[in-house]
C-alpha positions in Angstrom: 0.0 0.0 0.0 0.9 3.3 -0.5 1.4 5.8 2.5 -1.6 7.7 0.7 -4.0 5.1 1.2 -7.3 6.0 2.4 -9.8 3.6 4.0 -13.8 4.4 4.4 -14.7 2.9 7.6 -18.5 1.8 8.1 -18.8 1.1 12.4 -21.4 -0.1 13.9 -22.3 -0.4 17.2 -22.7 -4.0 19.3 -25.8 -3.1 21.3 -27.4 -1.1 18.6 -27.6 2.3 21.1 -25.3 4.2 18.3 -26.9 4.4 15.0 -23.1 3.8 13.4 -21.5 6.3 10.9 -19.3 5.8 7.5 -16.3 7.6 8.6 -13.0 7.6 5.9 -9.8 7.2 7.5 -5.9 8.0 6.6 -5.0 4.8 8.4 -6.8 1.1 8.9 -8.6 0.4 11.8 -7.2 -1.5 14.6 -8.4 -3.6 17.5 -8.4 -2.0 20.3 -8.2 1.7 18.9 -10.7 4.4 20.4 -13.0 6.7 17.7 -14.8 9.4 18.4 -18.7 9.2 17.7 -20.9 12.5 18.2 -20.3 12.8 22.0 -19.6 9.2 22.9 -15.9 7.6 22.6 -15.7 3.8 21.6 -13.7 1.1 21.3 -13.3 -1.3 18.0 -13.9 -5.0 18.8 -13.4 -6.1 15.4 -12.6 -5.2 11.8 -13.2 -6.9 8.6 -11.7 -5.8 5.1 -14.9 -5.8 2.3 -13.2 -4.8 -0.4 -9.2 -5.7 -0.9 -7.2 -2.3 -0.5 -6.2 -1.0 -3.7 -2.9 1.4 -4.3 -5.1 4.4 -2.9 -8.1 3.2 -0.9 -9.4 0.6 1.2 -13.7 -0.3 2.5 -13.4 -1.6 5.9 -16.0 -2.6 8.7 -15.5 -2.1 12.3 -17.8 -3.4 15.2 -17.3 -1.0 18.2 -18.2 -0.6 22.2 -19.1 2.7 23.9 -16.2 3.2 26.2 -17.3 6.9 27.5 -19.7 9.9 26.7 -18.0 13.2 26.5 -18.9 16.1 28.4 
């Protein structure tokens, strides 16, 4: 991969209380890695490529845990 490889990220949540978002990303998702979500935080359980990453972009899907609401 190039280091100009973009991902589109869809999340969802686990327990359904986050309607999930399409977010595109400079980087892959990780396990483990905290995203922001209107004024929650949460953690990613689990990603799964969709498409294979060409030279310049990359369709992922991340299942995610609310860790925290922000103030």
């Amino acid at each position: 991969m190039s280091a100009a490889t973009r991902y589109k990220v869809s999340f969802v949540v686990e327990d359904g209380s986050h309607s999930g978002a399409i977010i595109n990303m400079d980087h892959r998702p990780r396990v483990g890695e905290e995203i922001q979500l209107d004024r929650a935080v949460y953690e990613i359980l689990e990603v799964e490529e969709l498409i294979p990453p060409t030279d310049d972009f990359g369709f992922m899907h991340a299942t995610c845990r609310r860790v925290r609401n922000l103030p």
